[in-house]
N, C-alpha and C positions, 0 to 999 in steps of 0.2 A: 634750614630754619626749623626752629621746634614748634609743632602744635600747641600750645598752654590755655588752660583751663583754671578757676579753682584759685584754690588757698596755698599759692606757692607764694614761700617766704625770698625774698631775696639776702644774700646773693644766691645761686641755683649754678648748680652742678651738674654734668652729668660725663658718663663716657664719651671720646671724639667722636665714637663712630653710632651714638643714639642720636647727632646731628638732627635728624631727620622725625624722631619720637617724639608721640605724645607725650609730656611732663604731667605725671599723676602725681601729686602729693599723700603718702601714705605715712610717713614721719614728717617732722621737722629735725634737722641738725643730724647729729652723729654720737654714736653710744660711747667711742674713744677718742683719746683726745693724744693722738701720734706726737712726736717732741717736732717732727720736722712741717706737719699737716697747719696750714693758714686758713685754712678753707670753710667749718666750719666755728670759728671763735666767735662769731659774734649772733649764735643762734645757744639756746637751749633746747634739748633733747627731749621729744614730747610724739607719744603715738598717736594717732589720730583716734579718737574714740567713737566718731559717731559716721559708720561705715554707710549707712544711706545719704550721708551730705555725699559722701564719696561715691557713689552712684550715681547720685544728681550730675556730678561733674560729668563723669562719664558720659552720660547721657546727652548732655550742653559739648560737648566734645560731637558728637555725633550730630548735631543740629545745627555746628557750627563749620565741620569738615568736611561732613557726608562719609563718602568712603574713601577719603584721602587717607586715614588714618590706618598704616602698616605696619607701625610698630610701639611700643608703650614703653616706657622708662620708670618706677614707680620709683619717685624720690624719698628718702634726702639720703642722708651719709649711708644710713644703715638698714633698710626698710626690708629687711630680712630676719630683723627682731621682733618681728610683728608675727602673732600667733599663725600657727599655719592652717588652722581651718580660717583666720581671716582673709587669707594669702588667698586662698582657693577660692573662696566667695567672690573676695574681687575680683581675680583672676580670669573667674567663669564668668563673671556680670559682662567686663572688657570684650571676649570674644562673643557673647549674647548680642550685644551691642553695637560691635563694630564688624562685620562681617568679612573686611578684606584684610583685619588684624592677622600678621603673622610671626610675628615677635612680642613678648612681655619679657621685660629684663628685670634686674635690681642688683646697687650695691649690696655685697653680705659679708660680713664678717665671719670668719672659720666657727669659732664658739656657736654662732648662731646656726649656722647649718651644721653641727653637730649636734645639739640639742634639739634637732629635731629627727624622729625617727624615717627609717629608709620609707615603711610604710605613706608616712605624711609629706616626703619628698617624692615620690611615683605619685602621689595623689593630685599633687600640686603641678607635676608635669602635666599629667593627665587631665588638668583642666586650663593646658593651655602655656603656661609659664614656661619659658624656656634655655633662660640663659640666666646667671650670675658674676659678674663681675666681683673679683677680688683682691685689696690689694694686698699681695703676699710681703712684696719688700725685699724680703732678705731669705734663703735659706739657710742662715746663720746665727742659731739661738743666741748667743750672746751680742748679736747686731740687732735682733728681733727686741731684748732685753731692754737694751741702752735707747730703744724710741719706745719702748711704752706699745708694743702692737698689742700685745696683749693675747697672743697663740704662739706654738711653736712649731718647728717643721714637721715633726708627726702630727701635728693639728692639721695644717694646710694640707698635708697627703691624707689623712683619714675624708675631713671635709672633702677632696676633690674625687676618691674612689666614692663617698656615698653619693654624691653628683652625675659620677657617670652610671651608677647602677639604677639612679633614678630617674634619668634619659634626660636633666639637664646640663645643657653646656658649661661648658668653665672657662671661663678667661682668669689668667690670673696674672696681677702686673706686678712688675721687681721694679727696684728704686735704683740704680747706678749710683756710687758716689755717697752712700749711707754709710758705711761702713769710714768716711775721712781717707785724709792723705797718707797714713801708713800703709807701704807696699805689703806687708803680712797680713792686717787686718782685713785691706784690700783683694787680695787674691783669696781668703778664705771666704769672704762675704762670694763671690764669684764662684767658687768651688761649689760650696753649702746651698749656692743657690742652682747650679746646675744640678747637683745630687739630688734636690727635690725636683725639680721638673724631671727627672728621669723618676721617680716616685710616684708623682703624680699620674704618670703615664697611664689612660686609661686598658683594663685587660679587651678591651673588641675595637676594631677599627672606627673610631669615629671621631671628628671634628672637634679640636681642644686649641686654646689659642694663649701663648705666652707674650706679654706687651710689656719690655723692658723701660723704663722710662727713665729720664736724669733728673737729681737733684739739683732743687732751685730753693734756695733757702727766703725765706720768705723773713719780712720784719715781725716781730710779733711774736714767734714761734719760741718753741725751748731752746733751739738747733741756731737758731739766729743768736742768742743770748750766748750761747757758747761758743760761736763763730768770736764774739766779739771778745770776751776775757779769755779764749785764745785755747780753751778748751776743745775744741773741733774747727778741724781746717778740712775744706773743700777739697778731691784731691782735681790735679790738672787735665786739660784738654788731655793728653797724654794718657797718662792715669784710667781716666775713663774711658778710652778705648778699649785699654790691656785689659780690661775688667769685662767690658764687653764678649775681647776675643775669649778669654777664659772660662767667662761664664758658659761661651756654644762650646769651648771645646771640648770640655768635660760632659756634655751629652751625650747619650748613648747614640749610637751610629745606624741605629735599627728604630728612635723615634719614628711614630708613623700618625698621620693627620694633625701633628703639630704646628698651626697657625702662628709664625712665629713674626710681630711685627714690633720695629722701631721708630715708624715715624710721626711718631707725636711730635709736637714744636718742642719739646724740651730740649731733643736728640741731637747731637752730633753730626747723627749721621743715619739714615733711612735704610732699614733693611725690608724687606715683606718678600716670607713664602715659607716653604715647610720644610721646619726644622729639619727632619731626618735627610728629603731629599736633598737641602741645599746648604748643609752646611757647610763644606768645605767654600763653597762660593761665598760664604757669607766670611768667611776666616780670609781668604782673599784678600774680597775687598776693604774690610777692618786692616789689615798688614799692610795695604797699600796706603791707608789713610793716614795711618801712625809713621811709616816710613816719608810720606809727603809731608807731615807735620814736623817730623825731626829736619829734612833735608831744609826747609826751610824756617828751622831755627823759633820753631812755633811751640812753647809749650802753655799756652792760655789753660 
């Protein structure tokens, strides 16, 4: 259950595993508007301007949880476009505040964490902030293209090396299934997307986390519009296995602290553990799931 405070707009988003996070509202809505994303349409895109209301919250968080409060989530889509001496003000206010706080996250956008300097990224660690959530999608510039991400795989590798030189975390989540039912566009979306995670790789051993997710086509959407006049087809239960298995198997074999997890509800099929150490287990069990799917004449 989340902590909430404050001027959060519904509906409210946030990663599975901030579960448990205080919900800070530091934007409203999302800077981009993905072809496949439902999530935020029905918000307009607005920075919070007056950072002492946002202290207040804070604070009313703290009067209302005590020191229950371990982790912070500062919402909405993109709240990573928000100045980074704001970033650190609030940042610093949070851990002032909250004593047994051990996390501050937020969604970000590559653009956004490149336009800011290494400098302003160590700074913003250094008062606290620790993790970013990103969704990458695709390591396939012209899969990247056709949704509107609006970065490209030298963007998410730059963005992710200035991340780890600034001792913040990186998660960064791949879409399954973006790329439609062509077995070629298919397998390259899967390649392009391993190439970059072996890019990403930070250079010192430390703690990076990759969360492949499946497409769910939503009404509303660009992706949904094109399902229907027949412009993009979903590819199969099948399909998005193979895409799975290909995606680990083009990883380098020497990954080291790669968090590598599947089981979001969208999934298939549930993997969690690290990368380097366990992917041949992970190739496996994906081979056994697609062979039980075939033997059994399943291809959903």
């Amino acid at each position: 259950m989340n902590f909430v405070v404050g001027n959060l707009t519904e509906p409210v988003f946030r990663p599975p595993s901030e579960w448990d996070a205080l919900l800070i509202a530091v934007t409203n809505g999302c800077t981009h508007r993905c072809t496949f994303c439902s999530m935020y349409r029905t918000k307009k895109f607005e920075i919070r301007k007056e950072i002492d209301e946002i202290k207040q919250e804070i604070d009313l968080a703290r009067s209302m949880y005590g020191n229950q409060v371990r982790k912070i989530f500062f919402e909405d889509g993109n709240a990573f476009t928000v100045k980074p001496e704001t970033l650190i003000e609030i940042t610093a206010y949070c851990h002032q505040v909250l004593p047994n706080l051990e996390k501050v996250s937020a969604y970000a956008h590559a653009k956004d964490i490149l336009k800011k300097s290494d400098e302003e990224l160590a700074d913003l660690a250094r008062a606290g902030f620790t993790m970013v959530y990103v969704g990458i999608e695709s390591g396939d510039d012209e899969v990247l293209k056709a949704c509107r991400k609006g970065a490209s795989q030298d963007d998410f590798e730059l963005a992710a090396q200035k991340c780890h030189r600034a001792g913040i975390a990186w998660s960064g989540i791949f879409l399954l299934g973006l790329a439609g039912n062509d077995p070629e566009k298919s397998r390259k979306h899967a390649i392009e997307s391993a190439k970059l995670i072996n890019r990403m790789a930070p250079p010192e051993p430390i703690p990076w986390y990759i969360s492949p997710l499946t497409l769910e086509i939503a009404p509303g959407t660009e992706l949904w519009t094109q399902q229907q006049n027949g412009a993009f087809q979903m590819g199969s239960f099948i399909q998005i296995l193979e895409e799975l298995y290909t995606m680990i198997e083009h990883t380098d074999d020497h990954l080291r602290n790669c968090v590598f997890n599947t089981n979001h509800a969208s999934n298939y099929l549930s993997l969690k553990g690290e990368l380097g150490d366990q992917k041949q287990a992970f190739l496996n069990t994906i081979e056994k799931a697609i062979s039980h799917t075939r033997r059994h004449n399943h291809n959903w």
